[in-house]
N, C-alpha and C positions, 0 to 999 in steps of 0.2 A: 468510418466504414466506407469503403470503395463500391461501388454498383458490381464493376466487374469481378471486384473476390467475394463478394456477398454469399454467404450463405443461411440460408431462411431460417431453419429449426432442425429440429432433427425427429426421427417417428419413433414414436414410447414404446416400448411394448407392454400390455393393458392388459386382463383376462378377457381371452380371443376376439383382442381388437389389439390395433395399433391408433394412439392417436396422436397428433401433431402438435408439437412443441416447438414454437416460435419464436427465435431468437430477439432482445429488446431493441428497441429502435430510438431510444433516446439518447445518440450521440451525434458528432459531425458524420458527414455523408461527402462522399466527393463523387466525380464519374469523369470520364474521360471519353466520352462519346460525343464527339460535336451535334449528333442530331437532337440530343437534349437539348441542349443549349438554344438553336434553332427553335426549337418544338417551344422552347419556355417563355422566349424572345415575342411568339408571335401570342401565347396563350395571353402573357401582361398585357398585351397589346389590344387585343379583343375584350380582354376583361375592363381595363381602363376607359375604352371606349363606352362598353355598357353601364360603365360607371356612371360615366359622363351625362349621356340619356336619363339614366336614371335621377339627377338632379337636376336638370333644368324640365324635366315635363312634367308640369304644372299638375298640382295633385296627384302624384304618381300613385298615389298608397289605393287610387280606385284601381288603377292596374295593376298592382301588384297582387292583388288580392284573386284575380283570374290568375296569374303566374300558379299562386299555388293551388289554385283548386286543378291545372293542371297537371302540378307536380303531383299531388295527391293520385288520383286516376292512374296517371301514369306508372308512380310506382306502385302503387297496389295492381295493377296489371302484371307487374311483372311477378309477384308471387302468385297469380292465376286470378285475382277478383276481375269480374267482367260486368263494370260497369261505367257509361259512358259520360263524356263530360258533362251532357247536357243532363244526364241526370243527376251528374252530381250536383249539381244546382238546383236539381226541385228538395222539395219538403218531404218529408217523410211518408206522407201520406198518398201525396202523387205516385210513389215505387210500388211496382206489382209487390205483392207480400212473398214472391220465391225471387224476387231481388234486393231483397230490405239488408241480409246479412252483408251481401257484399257491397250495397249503400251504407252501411253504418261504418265497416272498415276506412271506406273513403272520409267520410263525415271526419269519423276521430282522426284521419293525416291530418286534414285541414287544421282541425283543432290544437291537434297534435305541432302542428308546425308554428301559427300562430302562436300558441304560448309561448313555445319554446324562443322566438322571436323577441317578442316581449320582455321572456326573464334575462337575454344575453343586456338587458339594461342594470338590471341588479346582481347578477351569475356569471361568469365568465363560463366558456366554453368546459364541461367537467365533467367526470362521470353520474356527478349527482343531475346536473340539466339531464343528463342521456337519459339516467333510470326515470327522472319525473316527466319524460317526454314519454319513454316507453308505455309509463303507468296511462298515460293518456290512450296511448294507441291501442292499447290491449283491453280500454274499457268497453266492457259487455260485450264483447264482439269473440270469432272465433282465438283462440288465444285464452281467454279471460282469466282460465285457471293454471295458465304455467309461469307462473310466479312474474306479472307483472309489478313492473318498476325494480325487480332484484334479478341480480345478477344469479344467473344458473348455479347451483346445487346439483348438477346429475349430468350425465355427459348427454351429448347431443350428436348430433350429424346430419349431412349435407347428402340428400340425393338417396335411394335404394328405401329398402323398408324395414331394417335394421342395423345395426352395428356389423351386424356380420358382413355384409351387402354393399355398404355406405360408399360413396363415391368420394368422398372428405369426413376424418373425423377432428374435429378442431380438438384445441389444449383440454386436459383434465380439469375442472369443477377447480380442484383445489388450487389451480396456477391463477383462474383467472383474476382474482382482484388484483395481482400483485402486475400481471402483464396489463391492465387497464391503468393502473395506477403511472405503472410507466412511458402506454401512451399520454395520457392527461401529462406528464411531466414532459414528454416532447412536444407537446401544443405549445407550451408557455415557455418553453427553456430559451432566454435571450443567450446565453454564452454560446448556441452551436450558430452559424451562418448560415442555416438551410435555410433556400428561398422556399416562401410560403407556400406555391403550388407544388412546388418538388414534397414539401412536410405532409399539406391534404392531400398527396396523391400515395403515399406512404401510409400514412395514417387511417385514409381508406383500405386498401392491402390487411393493414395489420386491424382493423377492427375486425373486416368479415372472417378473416383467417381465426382472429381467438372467440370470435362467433360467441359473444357472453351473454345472450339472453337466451331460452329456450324457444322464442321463436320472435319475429320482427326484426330480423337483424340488417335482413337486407333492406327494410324502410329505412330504419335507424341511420346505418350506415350511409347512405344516399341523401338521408337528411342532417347529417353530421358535415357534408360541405359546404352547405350556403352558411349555417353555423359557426361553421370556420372561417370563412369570410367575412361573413359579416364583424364576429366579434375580432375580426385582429385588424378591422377597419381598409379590407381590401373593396368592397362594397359597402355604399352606404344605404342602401335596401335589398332584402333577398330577392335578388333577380336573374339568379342563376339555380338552375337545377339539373342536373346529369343525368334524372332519370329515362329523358326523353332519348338521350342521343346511348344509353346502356341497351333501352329496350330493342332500339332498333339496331344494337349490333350485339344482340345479346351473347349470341354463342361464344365472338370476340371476347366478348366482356368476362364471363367465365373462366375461358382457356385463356387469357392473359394471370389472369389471379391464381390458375391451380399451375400456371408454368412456374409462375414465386414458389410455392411452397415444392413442385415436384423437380423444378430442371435450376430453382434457384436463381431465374430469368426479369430481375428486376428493373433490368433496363427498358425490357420489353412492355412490362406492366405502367412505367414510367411512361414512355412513348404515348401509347395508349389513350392514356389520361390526360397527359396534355394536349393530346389531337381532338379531345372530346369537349375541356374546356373552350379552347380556339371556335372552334364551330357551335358551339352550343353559342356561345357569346356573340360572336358573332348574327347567329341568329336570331337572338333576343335584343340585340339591336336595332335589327332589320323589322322586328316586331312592334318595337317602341316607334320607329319612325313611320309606320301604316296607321297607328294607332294615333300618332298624332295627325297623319294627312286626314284618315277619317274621321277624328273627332272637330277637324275644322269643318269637313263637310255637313256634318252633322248637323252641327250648331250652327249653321248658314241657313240650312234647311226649315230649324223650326221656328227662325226670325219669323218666317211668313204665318205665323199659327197669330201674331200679333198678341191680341190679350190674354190667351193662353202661351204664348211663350215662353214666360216665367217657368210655368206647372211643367212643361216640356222639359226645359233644362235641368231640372229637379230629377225631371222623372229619368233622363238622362246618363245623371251622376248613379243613378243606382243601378240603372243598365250597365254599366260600364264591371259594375261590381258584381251583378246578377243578368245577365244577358239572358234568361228564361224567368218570365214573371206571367202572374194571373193580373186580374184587376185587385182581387184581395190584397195581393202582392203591395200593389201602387197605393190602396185604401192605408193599408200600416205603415210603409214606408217615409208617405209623401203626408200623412193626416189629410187627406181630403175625401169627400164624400165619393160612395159606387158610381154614381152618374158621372161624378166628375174624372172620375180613374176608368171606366169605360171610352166617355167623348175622346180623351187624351191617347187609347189606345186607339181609337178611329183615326185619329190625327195620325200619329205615328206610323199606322199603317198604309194611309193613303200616302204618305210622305215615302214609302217606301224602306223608312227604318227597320220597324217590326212584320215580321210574317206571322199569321196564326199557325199553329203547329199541329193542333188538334182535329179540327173539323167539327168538335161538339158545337151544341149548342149553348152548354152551362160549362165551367172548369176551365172556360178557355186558357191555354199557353201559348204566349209568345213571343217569338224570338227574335235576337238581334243578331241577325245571320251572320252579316259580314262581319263585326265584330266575335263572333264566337268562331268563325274560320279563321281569324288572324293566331290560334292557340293551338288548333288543329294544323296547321302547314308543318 
């Protein structure tokens, strides 16, 4: 299939709806537009780079673990949850109780991503990871009762406040397993030549377009690229996420995907995408390299604590993973006694690592500023 003669689906006619029927995408793909080529040229480039980072900085998996409590946040922002990074990193208990729902939706990304992470050790990239990641995301939270972990039974839509109304209505209930089936066979299909990001930038497209869950689709989908990379070994840690660079050109983001399915414009939606890899990668390079200059600072700093040291460096590593901690925090974490996870925040603070957050007197929070503004840029 050509970019240029591509055309997407066709619209159903449905009782008083029309919905979208999307043509399969597990064959070759060619284009003839040089600024792909460019656009893909520089996306490997950026991505290999972050690659690279990503294997030589020493314990990565404590930073990685900030990557996606970022991704989390972020892509739950963009279906409206409004909740911020530093909270996504307290306890449950910490969250005002009229922000716990949209804390728990973040909670379960987290969750949600981490396993999913996990099982691409024993699962390859499949609709079954998708639906066992969904069942993840959709637990107890809003959502809970529209059939997670399975695929829609009833038609859905995008935008307005019904069928009637709808700004997008994806494929009928009954197409979808066989149009999923067929992307999962384009993921894995070694006989067509499509480069990897040309397929996730495709395969994105065609998930939100057949839109198979009755809601989370846009988490899903968003978390279906580090996914993709990771399991076809383009990254060797998930350290890429789209969400960040979607949100903030959100409107882009939309009207590139609804030009695929209305003007048939898949060049466009291409472009896009790999202008979003390039910079996002790039930016998360630039992340990993502050993160190493301040972690040498760091650990320069708490030499001078002497016999506590040690405790410092400890307390350190789980900073790195939780950049908002109490002293209870440090009591579980580190196994050492309140006095001793108190003194160690005095340390810290006067070192200039940690700022108290709160002003209490009891509950204190505190944070590791400059490292939680390296997630924030």
């Amino acid at each position: 299939m050509k970019f240029e003669t591509f055309q997407a689906g066709v619209w159903q006619p449905r009782y008083e709806y029309k919905s979208f029927e999307p043509v399969p995408v597990n064959h070759e793909w060619t284009w003839e537009d040089p600024t792909i080529n460019a656009l893909l040229e520089q996306a490997n480039r950026a991505l290999g780079e972050l690659n690279a980072f990503s294997l030589i900085v020493p314990d990565i998996d404590l930073f990685i673990e900030m990557h996606v409590v970022k991704e989390a946040q972020t892509s739950s922002r963009i279906e409206g949850t409004q909740t911020g990074i530093d909270e996504a990193l307290m306890g449950e208990e910490q969250i005002r109780p009229e922000k716990r729902d949209d804390w728990r939706e973040v909670r379960n990304y987290i969750d949600a991503v981490n396993t999913a992470i996990d099982e691409l050790e024993r699962l390859p990239l499949s609709s079954r990871l998708l639906r066992q990641t969904h069942a993840i995301l959709m637990r107890g939270v809003r959502g809970e009762h529209k059939q997670p972990g399975e695929f829609r039974n009833s038609q859905n839509w995008i935008g307005g406040s019904s069928l009637l109304d709808a700004a997008f209505i994806p494929p009928h209930p009954d197409n979808v397993p066989e149009l999923m089936s067929d992307l999962e066979r384009f993921w894995h299909n070694q006989a067509v030549t499509v480069p990897h990001l040309v397929r996730v930038a495709i395969s994105h497209y065609q998930f939100e377009t057949i839109h198979p869950f009755l809601d989370g689709n846009g988490r899903i989908g968003r978390l279906m690229i580090p996914l993709y990379l990771v399991g076809h070994g383009l990254l060797a840690k998930p350290s890429l996420y789209l969400s960040d660079f979607f949100e903030r050109n959100r409107a882009s983001y939309y009207d590139a995907l609804m030009r695929v399915r209305v003007s048939h414009d898949l060049i466009h939606w291409v472009r896009f995408f790999l202008a979003g890899v390039a910079e996002t990668a790039t930016k998360g390079r630039e992340v990993f390299r502050q993160i190493l200059t301040l972690r040498q600072e760091v650990e320069q700093a708490v030499l001078t604590l002497g016999k506590r040291a040690p405790n410092a460096r400890l307390a350190l590593n789980l900073l790195y993973r939780r950049p908002v901690v109490t002293a209870a925090d440090l009591v579980r974490g580190l196994d050492i006694s309140h006095p001793t996870a108190n003194a160690l925040l005095r340390d810290l603070t006067r070192l200039g690592i940690l700022r108290e957050l709160t002003g209490a007197e009891r509950h204190r929070q505190f944070g590791f500023e400059r490292y939680l503004q390296l997630f924030l840029m």
